[in-house]
C-alpha positions as CSV (number, residue, x, y, z in Angstrom):
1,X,29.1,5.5,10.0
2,X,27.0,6.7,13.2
3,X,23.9,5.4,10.8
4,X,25.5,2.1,10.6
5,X,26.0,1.5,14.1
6,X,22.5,3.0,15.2
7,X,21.3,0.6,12.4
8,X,23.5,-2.7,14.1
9,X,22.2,-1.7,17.7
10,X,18.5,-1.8,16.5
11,X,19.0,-5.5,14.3
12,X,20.7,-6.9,17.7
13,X,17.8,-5.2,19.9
14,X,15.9,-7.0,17.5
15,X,17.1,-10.5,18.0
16,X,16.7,-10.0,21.1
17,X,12.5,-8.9,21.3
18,X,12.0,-11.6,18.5
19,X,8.6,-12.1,20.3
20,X,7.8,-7.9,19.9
21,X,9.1,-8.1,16.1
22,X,6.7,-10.8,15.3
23,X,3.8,-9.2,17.0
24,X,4.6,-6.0,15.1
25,X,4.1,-8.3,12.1
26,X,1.1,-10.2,13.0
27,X,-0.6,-6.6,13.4
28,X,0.8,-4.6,10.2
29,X,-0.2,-7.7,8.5
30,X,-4.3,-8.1,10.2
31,X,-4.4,-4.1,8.9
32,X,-3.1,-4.6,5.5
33,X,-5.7,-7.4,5.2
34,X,-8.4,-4.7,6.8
35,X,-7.0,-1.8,4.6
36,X,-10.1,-0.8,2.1
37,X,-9.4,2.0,-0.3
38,X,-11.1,3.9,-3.0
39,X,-9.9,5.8,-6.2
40,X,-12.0,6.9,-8.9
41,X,-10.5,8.7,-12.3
42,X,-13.1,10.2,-14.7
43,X,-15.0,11.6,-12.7
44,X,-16.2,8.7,-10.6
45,X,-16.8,6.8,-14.6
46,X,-14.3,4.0,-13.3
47,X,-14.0,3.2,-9.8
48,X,-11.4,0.8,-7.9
49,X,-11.6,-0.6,-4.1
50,X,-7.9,-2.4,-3.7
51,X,-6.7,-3.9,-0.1
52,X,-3.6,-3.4,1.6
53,X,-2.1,-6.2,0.2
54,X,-2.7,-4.6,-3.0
55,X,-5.2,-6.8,-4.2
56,X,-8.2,-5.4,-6.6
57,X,-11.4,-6.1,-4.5
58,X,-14.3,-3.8,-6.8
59,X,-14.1,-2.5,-10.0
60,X,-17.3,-0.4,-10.8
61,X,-18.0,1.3,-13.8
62,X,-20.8,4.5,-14.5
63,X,-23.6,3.2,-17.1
64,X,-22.8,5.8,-19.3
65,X,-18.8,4.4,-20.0
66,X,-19.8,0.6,-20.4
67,X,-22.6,2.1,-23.2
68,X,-19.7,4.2,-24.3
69,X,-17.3,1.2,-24.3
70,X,-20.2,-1.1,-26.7
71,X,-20.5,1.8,-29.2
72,X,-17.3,3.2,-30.2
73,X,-13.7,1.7,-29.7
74,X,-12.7,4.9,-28.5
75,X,-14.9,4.9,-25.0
76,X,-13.5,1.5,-24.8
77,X,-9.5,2.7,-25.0
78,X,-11.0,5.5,-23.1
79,X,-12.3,3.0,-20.4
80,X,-9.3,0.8,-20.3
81,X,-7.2,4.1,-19.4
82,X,-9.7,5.2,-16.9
83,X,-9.9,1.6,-14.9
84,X,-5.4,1.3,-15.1
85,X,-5.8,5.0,-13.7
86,X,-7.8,4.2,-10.7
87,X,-6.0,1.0,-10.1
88,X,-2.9,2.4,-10.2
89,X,-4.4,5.7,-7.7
90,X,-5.9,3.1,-5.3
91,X,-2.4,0.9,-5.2
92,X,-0.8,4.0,-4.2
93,X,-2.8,5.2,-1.3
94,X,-3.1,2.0,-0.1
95,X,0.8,1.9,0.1
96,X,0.5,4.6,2.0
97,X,-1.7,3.3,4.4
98,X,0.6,0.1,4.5
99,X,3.8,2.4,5.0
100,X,1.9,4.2,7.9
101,X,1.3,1.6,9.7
102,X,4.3,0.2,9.2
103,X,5.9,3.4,10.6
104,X,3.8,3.4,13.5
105,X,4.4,-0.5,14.3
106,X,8.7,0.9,14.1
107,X,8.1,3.7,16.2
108,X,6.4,1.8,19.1
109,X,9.3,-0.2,18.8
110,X,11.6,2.4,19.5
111,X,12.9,1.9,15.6
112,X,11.4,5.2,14.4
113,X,13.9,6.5,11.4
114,X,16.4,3.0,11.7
115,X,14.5,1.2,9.2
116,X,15.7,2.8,6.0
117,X,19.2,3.0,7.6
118,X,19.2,-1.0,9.0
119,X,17.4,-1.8,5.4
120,X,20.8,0.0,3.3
121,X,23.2,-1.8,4.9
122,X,21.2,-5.3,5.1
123,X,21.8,-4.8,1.2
């Protein structure tokens, strides 16, 4: 209940900085647009860049897997699991990234911990 009232006092301090909530925005969103990150999976064979946004900016592949992938059908299943692997690593750290910042942004707010609660009962 106490959750849910913390929650309502935060939306209505909200309404009320409307200028400070869209600033908050404006900056989560110029650092998920700046937001770079790397994953590799086999050893650095397949290598991913995505942004914040969670866009795929750089695929790279090693020589010696794109020879692999022309010779045998097995390099090339091999390959598609490596790239999906890195993707899928890179997604994740960069939702971290996004989720720090976010964090941050609610914190400087003075909505450290309210999000999650103001998000349940929101729906």
């Amino acid at each position: 209940m106490f959750d849910n009232l913390k929650a309502m006092s935060a939306l209505a301090g909200l309404m009320k900085n409307k200028d400070q909530l869209k600033a908050a925005g404006d900056r989560v969103r110029t650092k998920m647009e700046a937001t770079r990150v790397t994953a590799e999976a086999g050893g650095g064979a397949a290598r991913v860049t995505v942004n914040g946004k969670m866009r795929v900016l750089d695929v790279e592949l090693s020589p010696a897997l794109v020879m692999g992938m022309a010779a045998d059908s097995k390099t090339h299943q091999l390959a598609g699991s490596l790239i999906a692997e890195a993707v899928n690593s890179a997604i994740a750290q960069a939702q971290m990234k996004v989720k720090e910042a976010m964090d941050a942004e609610a914190k400087d707010l003075g909505l450290e911990g309210v999000l999650p609660d103001l998000g349940k009962m929101l729906g």
